[in-house]
C-alpha positions in Angstrom: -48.0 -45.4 33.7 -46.5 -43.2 36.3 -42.9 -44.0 34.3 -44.5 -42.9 31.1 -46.0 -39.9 32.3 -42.2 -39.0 33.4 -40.8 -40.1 30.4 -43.2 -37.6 28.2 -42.5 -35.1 30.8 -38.2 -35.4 30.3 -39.1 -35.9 26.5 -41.0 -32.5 26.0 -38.3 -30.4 28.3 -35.5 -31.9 26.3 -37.8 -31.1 22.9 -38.3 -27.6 24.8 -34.4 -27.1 26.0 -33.8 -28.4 21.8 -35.9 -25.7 20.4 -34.8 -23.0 22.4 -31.1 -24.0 21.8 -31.5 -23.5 18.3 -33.8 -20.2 18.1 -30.7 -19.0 20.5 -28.6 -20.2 17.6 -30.4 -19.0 15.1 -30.7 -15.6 16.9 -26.9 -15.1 17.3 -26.2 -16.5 13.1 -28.8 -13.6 12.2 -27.2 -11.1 14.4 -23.7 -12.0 13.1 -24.6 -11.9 9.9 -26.2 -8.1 10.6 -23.2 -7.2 12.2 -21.3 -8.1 9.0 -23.0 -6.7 6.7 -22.9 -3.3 8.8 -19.3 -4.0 9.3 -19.1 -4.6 5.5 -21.2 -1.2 4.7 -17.8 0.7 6.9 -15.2 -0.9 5.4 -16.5 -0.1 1.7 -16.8 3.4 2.7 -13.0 3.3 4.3 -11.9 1.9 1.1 -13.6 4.4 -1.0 -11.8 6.9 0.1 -8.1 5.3 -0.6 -7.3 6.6 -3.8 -4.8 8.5 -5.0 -6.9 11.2 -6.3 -7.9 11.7 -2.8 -3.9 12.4 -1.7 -3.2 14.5 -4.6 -6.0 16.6 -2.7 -4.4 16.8 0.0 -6.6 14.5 2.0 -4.1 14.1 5.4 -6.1 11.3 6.5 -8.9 8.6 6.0 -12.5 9.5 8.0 -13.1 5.7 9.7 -15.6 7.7 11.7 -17.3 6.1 14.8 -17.1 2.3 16.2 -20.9 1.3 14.8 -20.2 -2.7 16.2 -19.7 -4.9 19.5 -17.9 -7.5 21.1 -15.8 -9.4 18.9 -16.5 -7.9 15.5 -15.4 -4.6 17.5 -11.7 -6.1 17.6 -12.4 -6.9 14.1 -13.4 -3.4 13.2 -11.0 -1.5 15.2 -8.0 -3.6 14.3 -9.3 -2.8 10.4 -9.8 0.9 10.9 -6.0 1.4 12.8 -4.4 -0.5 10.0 -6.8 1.5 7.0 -5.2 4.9 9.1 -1.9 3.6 8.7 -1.6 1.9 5.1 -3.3 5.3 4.1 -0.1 7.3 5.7 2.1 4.9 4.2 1.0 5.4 0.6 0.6 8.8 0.8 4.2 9.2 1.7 5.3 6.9 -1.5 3.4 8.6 -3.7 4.8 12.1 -2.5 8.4 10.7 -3.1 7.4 9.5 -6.3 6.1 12.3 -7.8 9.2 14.0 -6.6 11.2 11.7 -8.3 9.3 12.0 -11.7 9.5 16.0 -10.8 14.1 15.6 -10.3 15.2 16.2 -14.2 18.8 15.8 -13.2 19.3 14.7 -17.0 18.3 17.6 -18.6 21.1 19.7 -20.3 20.9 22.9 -17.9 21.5 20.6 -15.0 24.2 18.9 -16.6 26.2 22.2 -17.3 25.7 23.5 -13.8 27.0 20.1 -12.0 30.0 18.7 -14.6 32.4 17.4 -14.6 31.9 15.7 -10.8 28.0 16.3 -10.7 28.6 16.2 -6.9 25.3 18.0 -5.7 23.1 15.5 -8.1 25.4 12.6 -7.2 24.2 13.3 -3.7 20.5 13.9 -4.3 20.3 10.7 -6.2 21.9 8.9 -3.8 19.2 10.6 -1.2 16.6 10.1 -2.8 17.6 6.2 -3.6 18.1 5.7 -0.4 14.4 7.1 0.8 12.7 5.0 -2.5 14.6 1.6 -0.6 13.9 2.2 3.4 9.7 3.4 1.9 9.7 -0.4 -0.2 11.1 -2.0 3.4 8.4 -0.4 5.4 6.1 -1.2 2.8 6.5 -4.9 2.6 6.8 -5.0 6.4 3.2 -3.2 6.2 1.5 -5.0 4.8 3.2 -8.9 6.4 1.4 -11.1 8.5 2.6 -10.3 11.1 1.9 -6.8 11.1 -1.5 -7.2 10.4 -2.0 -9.6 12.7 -0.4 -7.1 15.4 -3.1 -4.7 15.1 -5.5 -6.8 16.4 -6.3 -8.0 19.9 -4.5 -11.0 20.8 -7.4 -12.8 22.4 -9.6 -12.2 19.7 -11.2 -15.9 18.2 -9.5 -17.6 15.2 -12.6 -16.7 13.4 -12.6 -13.4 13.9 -9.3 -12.9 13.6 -9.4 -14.8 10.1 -12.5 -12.3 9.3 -9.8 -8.9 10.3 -7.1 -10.7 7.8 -9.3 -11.5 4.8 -10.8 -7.9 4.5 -7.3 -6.7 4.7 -6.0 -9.1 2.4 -9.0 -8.0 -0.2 -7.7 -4.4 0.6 -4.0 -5.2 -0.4 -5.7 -6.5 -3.4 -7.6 -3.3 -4.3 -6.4 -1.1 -7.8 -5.2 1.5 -4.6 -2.7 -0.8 -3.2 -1.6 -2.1 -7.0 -0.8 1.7 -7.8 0.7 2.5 -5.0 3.2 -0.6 -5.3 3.6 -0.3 -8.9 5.1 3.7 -7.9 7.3 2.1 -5.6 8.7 -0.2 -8.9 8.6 2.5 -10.4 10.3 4.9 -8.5 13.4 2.7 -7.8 13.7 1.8 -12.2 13.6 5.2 -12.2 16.6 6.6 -10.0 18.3 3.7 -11.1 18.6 4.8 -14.3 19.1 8.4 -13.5 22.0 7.2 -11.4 23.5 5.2 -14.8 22.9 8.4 -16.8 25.2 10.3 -14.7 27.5 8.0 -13.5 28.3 7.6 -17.4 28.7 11.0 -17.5 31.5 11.1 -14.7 33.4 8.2 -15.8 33.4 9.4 -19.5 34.2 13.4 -19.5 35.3 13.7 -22.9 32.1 15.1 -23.9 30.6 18.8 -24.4 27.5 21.0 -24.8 26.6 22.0 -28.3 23.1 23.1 -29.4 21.8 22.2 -26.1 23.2 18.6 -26.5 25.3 16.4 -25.0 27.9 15.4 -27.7 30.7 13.2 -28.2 33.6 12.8 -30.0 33.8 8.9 -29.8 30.7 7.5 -31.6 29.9 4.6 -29.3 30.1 6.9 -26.1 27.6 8.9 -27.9 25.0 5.8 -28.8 25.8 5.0 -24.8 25.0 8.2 -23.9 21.4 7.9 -25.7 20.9 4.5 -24.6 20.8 5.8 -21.1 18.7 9.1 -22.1 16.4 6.8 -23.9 16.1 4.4 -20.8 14.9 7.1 -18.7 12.4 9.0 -21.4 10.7 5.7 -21.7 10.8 4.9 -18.3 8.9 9.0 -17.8 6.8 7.7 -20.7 5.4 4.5 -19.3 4.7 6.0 -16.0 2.4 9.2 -17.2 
């Protein structure tokens, strides 16, 4: 009897230590899943305001306001809000140097009497400009990496977490924002490539001249060359309005 009596007694603390196990359990899933959804609620509003309309504002900078979570979905939240700072940066800069480059008409006619027969100056700017449009692509791609993402995060953060920090940013890179701002880095690089043809054309082939406000040459199949290359980049300007 006595050995039942402290068999029932072990059997009821383990049932006891069971239950309150699993309402501790329970607690923490319903609290993560809280935090989440809070955390969830910030980064919709961070990504909200990553649009281009909001840099041809002028908006300098993303508002990722206050911390609003704890321990590890802190990391998580931090890590999310540096990196939103600096993609933001990032793609404000391309998009400035794009719109410069749509802006550069080094084919038009004017600019083509002021800088033949070397086109020096434009030869330069291109060049420049080229050169801005390649280094902007290589810090884009090493943006948005693995392991650049993964650097803005705590390195003792838990796999899960960090796995949480990583698919939010991977569902950023995947937002119309980040499509836009990669297709105007294409863009901008077709772009001042073909620019860089038009003119180099014009270099290696001076028997031409100005008339009516044209470009005109004698040879026939220098002048269809010629308006291949102006036709590249009017389609190019075309397709990117």
């Amino acid at each position: 009897m006595k050995i039942l009596k402290k068999l029932r007694v072990v059997i009821v603390i383990l049932g006891m230590l069971f239950f309150l196990l699993c309402a501790i359990i329970i607690i923490k899933e319903y609290k993560d899943i809280r935090t989440e959804e809070k955390l969830e609620n910030e980064i919709i509003k961070i990504e909200k305001q990553m649009t281009i309309k909001n840099i041809d504002a002028g908006k300098e900078s993303i508002d990722t306001g206050k911390l609003i979570t704890t321990g590890e979905y802190k990391k998580v939240e931090e890590a999310f809000k540096k990196y939103s700072q600096v993609y933001y940066k990032q793609a404000k800069n391309i998009h400035q140097n794009y719109k410069d480059i749509l802006d550069n008409d080094v084919e038009k006619v004017e600019n083509i009497e002021q800088e033949k027969p070397d086109f020096e100056n434009t030869t330069s700017e291109l060049k420049t400009l080229k050169e801005m449009i390649e280094q902007e692509n290589k810090n884009y791609e090493e943006l948005i990496s693995t392991s650049t993402i993964t650097s803005f995060i705590e390195k003792a953060t838990e796999r899960y977490y960090v796995n949480y920090y990583k698919e939010n940013i991977n569902s950023l890179k995947r937002k119309s924002f980040s499509k836009s701002i990669k297709k105007e880095l294409n863009n901008s690089l077709e772009l001042i490539n073909a620019k860089i043809e038009l003119i180099n054309f014009l270099k290696n082939n001076k028997d031409w001249e100005i008339i009516d406000n044209k470009i005109q040459y004698e040879d026939e199949e220098f002048q269809k060359e010629y308006e291949l290359y102006l036709d590249n980049i009017q389609i190019i300007n075309k397709n990117n309005k």
